[in-house]
C-alpha positions as CSV (number, residue, x, y, z in Angstrom):
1,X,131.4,100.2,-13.5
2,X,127.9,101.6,-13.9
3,X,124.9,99.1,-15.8
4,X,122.9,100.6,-18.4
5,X,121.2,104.0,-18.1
6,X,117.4,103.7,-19.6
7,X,115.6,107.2,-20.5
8,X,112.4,108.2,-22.2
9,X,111.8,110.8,-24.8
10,X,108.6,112.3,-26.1
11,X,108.0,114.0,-29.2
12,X,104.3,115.5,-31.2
13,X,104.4,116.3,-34.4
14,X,101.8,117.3,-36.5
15,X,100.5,117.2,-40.2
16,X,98.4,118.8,-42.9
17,X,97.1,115.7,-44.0
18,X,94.0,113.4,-42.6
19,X,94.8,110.2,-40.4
20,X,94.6,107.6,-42.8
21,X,97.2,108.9,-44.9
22,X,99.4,110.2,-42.7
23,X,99.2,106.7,-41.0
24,X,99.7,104.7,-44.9
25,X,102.5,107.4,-45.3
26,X,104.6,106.8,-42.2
27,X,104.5,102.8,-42.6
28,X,105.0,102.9,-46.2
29,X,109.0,101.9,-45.1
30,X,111.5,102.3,-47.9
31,X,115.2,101.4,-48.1
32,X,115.8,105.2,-48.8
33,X,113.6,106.9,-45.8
34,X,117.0,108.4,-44.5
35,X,117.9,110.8,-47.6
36,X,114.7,112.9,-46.5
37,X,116.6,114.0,-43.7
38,X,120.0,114.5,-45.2
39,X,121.0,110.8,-43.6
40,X,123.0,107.9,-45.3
41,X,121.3,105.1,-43.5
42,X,121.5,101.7,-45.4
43,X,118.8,99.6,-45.2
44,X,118.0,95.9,-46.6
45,X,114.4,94.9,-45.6
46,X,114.1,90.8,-44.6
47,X,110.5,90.9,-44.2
48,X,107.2,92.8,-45.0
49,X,103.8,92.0,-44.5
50,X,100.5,93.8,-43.4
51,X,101.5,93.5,-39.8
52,X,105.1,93.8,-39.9
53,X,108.3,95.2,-41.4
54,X,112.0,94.1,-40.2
55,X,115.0,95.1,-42.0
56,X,118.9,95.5,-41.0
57,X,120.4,98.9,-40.8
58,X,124.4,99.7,-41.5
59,X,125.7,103.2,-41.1
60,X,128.8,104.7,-39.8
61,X,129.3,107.5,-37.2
62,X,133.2,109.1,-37.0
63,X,134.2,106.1,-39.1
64,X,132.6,103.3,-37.1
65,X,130.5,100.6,-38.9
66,X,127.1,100.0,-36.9
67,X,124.8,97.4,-38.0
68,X,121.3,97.0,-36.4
69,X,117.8,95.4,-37.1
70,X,115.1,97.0,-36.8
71,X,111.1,96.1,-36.5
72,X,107.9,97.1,-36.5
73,X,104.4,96.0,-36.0
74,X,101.2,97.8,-37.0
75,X,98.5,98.8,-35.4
76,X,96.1,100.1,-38.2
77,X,94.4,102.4,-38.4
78,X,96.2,104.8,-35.9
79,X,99.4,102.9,-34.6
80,X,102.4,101.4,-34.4
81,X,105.5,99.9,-32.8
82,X,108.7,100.1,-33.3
83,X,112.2,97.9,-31.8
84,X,115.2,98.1,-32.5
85,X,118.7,95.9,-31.5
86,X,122.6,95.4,-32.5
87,X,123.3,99.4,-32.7
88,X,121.8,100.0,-29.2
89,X,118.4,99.1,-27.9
90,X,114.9,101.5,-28.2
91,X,111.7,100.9,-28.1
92,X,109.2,103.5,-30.0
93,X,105.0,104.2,-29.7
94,X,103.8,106.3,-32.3
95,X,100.0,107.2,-32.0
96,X,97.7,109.0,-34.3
97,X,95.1,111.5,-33.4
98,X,92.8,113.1,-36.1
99,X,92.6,117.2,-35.7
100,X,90.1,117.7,-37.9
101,X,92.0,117.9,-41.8
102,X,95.1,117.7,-39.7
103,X,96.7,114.3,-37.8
104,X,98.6,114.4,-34.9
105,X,101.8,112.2,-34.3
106,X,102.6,111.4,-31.0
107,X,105.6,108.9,-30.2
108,X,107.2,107.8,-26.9
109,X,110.8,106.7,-27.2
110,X,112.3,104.3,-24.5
111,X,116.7,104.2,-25.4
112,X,118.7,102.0,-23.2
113,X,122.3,103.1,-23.3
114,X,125.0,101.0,-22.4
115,X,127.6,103.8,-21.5
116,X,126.0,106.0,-19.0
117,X,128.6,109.2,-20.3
118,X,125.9,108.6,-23.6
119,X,123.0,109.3,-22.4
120,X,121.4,112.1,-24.3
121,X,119.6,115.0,-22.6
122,X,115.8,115.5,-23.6
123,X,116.7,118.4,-25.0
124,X,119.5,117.4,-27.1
125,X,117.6,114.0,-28.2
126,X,114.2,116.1,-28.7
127,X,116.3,118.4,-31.4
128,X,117.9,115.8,-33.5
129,X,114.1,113.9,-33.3
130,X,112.1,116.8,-34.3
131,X,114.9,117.9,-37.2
132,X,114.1,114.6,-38.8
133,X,110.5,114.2,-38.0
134,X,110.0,118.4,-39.3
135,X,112.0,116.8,-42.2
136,X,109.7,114.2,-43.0
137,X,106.8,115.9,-42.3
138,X,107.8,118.4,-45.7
139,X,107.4,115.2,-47.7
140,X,104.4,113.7,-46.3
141,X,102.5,117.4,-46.8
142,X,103.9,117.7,-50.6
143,X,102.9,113.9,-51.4
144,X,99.8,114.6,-49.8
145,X,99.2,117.8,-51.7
146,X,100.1,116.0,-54.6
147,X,97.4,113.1,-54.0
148,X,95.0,115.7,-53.5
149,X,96.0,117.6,-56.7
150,X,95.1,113.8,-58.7
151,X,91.9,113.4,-57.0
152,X,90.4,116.7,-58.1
153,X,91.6,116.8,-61.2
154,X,89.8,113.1,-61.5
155,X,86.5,113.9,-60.2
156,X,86.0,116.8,-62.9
């Protein structure tokens, strides 16, 4: 019997929208972040604070029940970290990078898999990633359009 296979994934996304809100955005964690990108993730959050967020996750996959924690430390103004256990084991990095009015999101994914016949390519795992991040990224622009929209029509 083979151990557990580790890989690393990287993934950029960027966004029409300056650092600090993209950064306020991203860590503003809600128990119903997963409907942006068509998933049914439940979540029940045991702790928030400035510095960190844990909550449990359940969800099901071909009928199975998985339940998982998950938690994340900040890093303001331009970071986080993310690790998760129960459903699997990963390890995320996300670091943002101002582009002038645009911010750039760059995260480093370490998953441990436990059944080497698992482990996704990068290819495959990148796809699924970016679907959901290019997902997210739609709401972030609108809410940020939105805040925009308020602020302008305040300093008239």
């Amino acid at each position: 019997m083979e151990g557990p296979v580790a890989k690393t994934y990287k993934l950029s996304k960027t966004f029409h929208a300056p650092l600090d809100f993209v950064f306020a955005w991203c860590t503003d964690f809600r128990a119903d972040d997963s409907k942006m990108h068509g998933g049914k993730v439940r979540r029940r959050f045991l702790e928030r604070s400035p510095h960190r967020f844990v909550w449990l996750v359940k969800y099901k996959v071909r009928k199975k029940v998985y339940e998982g924690v998950r938690a994340v430390w900040l890093a303001p103004p331009d970071s986080w970290h993310l690790d998760t256990c129960g459903d699997g084991y990963e390890l995320g990095d996300y670091k943002l990078t101002p582009l002038g009015k645009r911010t750039r999101l760059d995260m480093v994914f370490r998953v441990v898999y436990e059944d080497p016949k698992r482990v996704e390519s990068t290819r495959e795992w990148v796809a699924g990633a970016k679907r959901d991040w290019d997902a997210y990224g739609k709401y972030l622009e609108k809410d940020y359009q939105a805040a925009a929209m308020k602020q302008s029509r305040r300093k008239r």
